[in-house]
KOLVEXNU-42416 format. One line per 5 residues: number of its first residue (from 1); their letters; for each residue x, y, z of N, C-alpha, C. Coordinates in pm, whole numbers, plus 32768, in hexadecimal, padded with zeros to 4 digits. Layout:
// residues N
NUM = A = X:Y:Z:X:Y:Z:X:Y:Z | ...
// end
This chain:
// residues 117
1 = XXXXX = 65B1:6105:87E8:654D:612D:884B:64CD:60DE:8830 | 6492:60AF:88B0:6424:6092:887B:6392:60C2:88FE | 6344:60A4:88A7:62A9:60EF:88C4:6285:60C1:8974 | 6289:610B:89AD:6269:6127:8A4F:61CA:60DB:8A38 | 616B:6125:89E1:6118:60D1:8A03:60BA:60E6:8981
6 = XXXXX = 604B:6081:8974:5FEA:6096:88BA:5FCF:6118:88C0 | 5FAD:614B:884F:5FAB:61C7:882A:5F04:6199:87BE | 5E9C:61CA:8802:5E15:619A:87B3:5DBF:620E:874E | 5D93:61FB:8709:5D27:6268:86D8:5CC1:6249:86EA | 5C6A:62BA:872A:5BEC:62A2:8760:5BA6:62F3:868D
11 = XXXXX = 5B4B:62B6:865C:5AE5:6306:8603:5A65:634C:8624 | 5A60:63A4:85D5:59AB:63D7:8629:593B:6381:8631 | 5978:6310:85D4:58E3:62BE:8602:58FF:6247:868A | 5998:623B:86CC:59A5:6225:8740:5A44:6192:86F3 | 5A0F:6197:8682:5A81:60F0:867D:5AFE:610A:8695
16 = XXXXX = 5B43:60CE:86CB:5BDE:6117:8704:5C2C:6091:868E | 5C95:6097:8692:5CFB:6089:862E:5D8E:6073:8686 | 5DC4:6043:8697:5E64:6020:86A9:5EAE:604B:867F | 5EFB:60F1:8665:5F93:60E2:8611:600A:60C4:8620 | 602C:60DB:86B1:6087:60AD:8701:609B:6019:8757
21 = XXXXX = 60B9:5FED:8765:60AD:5F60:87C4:6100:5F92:881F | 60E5:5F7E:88A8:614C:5F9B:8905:61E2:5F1E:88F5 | 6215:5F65:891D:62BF:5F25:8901:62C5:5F18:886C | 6275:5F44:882E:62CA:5F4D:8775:6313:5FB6:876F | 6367:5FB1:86F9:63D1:5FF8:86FD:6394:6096:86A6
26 = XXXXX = 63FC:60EB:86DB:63CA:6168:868C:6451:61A9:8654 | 6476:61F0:85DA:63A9:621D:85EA:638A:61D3:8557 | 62ED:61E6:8572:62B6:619E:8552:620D:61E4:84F1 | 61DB:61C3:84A8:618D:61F9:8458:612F:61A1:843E | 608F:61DE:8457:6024:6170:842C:5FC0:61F0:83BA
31 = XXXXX = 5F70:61C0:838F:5EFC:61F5:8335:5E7D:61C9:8345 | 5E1B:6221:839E:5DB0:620B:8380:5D56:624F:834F | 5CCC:6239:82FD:5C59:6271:82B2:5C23:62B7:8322 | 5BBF:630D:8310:5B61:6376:831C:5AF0:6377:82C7 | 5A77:6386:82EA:5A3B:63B9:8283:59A4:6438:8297
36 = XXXXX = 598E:6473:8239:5960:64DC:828B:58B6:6498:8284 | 5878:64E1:82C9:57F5:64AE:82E4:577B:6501:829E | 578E:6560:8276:5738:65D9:825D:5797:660E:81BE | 5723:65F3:8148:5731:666B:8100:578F:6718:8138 | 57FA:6717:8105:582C:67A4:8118:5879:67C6:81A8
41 = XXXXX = 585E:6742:81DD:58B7:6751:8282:5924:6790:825D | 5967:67D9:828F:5A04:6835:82AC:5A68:6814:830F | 5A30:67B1:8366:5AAF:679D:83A8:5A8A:66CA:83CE | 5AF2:66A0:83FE:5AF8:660F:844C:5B4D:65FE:84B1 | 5B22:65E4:851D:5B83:65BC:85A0:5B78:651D:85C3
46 = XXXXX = 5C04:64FE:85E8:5C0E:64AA:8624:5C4A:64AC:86AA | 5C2E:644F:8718:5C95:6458:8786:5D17:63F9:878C | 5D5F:6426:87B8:5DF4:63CF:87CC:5DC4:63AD:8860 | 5DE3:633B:886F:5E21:6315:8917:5E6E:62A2:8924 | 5E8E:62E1:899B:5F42:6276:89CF:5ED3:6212:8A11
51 = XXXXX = 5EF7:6193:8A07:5ECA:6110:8A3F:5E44:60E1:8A03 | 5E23:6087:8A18:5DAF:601A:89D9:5D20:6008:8A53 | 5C9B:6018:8A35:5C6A:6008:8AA5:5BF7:6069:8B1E | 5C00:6051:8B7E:5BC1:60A8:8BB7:5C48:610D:8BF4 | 5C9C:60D3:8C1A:5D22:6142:8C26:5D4C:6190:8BB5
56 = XXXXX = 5D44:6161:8B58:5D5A:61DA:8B0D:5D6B:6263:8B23 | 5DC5:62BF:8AEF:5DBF:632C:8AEF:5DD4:63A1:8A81 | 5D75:63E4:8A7C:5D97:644C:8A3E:5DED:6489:8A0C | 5E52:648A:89A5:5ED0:64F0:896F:5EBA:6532:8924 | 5E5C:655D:88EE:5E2E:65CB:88AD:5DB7:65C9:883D
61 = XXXXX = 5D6B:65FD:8807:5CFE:6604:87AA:5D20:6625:8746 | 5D48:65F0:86D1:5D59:663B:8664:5D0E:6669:85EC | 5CFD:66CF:85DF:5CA1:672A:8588:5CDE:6730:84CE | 5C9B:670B:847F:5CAB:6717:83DE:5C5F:677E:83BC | 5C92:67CD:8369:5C32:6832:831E:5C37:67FE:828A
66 = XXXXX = 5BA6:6803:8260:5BA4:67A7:81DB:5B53:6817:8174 | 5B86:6828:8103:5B4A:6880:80C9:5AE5:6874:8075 | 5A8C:68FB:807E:5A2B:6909:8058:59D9:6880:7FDD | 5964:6885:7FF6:58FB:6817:7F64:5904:677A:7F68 | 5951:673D:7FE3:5989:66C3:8002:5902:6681:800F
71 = XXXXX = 58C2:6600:7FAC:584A:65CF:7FDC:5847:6553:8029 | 57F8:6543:807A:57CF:64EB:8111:5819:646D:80D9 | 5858:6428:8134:589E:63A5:811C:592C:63BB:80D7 | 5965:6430:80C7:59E7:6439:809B:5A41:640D:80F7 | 5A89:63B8:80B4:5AF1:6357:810E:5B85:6384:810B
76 = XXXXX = 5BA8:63CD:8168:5C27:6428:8187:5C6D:63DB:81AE | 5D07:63AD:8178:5D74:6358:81D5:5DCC:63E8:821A | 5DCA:638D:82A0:5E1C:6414:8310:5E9F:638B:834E | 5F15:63F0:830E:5F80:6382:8336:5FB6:63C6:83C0 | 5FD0:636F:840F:5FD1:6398:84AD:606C:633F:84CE
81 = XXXXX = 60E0:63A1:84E3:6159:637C:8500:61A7:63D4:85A1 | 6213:6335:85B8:6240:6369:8653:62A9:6330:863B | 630C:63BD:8678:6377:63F5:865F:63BE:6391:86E1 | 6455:6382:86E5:64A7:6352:8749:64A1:63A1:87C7 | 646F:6437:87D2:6442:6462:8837:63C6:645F:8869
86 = XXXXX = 6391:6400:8828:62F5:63F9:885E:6283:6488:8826 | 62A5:64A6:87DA:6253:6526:8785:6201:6513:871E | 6192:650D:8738:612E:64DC:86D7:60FD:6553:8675 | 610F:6533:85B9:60C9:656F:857C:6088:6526:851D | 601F:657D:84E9:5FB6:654F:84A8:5F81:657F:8430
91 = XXXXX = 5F55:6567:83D4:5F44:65C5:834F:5F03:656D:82CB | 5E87:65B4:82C6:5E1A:6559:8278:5E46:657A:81D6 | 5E54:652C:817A:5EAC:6544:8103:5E49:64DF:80BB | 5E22:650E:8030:5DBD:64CE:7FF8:5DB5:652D:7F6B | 5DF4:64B9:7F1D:5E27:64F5:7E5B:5DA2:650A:7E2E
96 = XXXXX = 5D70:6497:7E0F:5CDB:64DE:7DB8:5C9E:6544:7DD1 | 5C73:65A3:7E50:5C4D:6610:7E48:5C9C:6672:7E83 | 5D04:6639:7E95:5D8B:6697:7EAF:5D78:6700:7F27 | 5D68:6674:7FA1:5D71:66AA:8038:5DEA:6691:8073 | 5E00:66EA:80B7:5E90:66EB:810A:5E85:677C:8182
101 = XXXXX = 5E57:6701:81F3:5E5B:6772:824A:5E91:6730:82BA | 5EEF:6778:830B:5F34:675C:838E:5EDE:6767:83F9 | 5EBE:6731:8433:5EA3:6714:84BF:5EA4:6786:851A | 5E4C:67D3:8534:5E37:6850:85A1:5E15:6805:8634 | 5E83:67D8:86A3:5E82:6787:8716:5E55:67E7:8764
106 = XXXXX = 5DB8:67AB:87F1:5D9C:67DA:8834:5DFB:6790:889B | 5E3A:6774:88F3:5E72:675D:8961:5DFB:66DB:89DD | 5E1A:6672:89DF:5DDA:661A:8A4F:5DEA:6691:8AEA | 5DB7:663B:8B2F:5DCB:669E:8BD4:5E11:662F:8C2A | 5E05:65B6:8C06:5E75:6543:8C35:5F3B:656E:8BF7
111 = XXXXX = 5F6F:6538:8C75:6003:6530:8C44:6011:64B0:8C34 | 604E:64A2:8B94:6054:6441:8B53:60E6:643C:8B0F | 611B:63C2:8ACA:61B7:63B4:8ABD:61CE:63E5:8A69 | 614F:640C:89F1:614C:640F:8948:6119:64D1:8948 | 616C:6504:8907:6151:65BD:8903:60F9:65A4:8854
116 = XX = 609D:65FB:885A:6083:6616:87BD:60C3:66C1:87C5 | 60CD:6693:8737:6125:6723:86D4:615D:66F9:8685
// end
């Protein structure tokens, strides 16, 4: 099977990222950083969207819960994988301070090829 169409990460500070290439094969697995901005922040979102661009669309927001005392500039890797059914999950995993949190998906309002869960 391969990828209907790129699969991007938008970051909160706006830089989007590539994990998917459209027509690459799946499934398929990329890793990207995070990092928090604020002394003691508790959570990090990123957005997923299907396509590259001003078309782009929305497939869902995904939410990290990061625990407690985390100081400003902590650099979280969130590995972001898609399944042969097009099912995107996500889950920020990080040994030195021993984060591991799954991905709480808000849902895009576009119909898109790529489901998160």
């Amino acid at each position: 099977m391969t990828a209907p169409a790129a699969l991007v990460a938008r970051g909160p500070d706006g830089t989007e990222q590539v994990l998917v290439r459209a027509g690459g094969g799946l499934p398929a697995a990329a890793r990207i950083v995070l990092a928090t901005s604020r002394a003691g922040q508790d959570a990090l979102e990123v957005d997923l969207l299907e396509g590259e661009g001003e078309a782009a669309r929305l497939v869902a927001r995904a939410r990290f819960t990061l625990p407690r005392g985390l100081p400003a500039n902590a650099w979280i890797p969130v590995e972001v994988s898609v399944g042969p059914d097009l099912r995107v999950r996500a889950e920020a995993r990080e040994n030195l301070r021993r984060v591991r949190a799954p991905a709480a998906f808000t849902p895009g309002a576009g119909d898109t090829a790529y489901q998160a869960g």
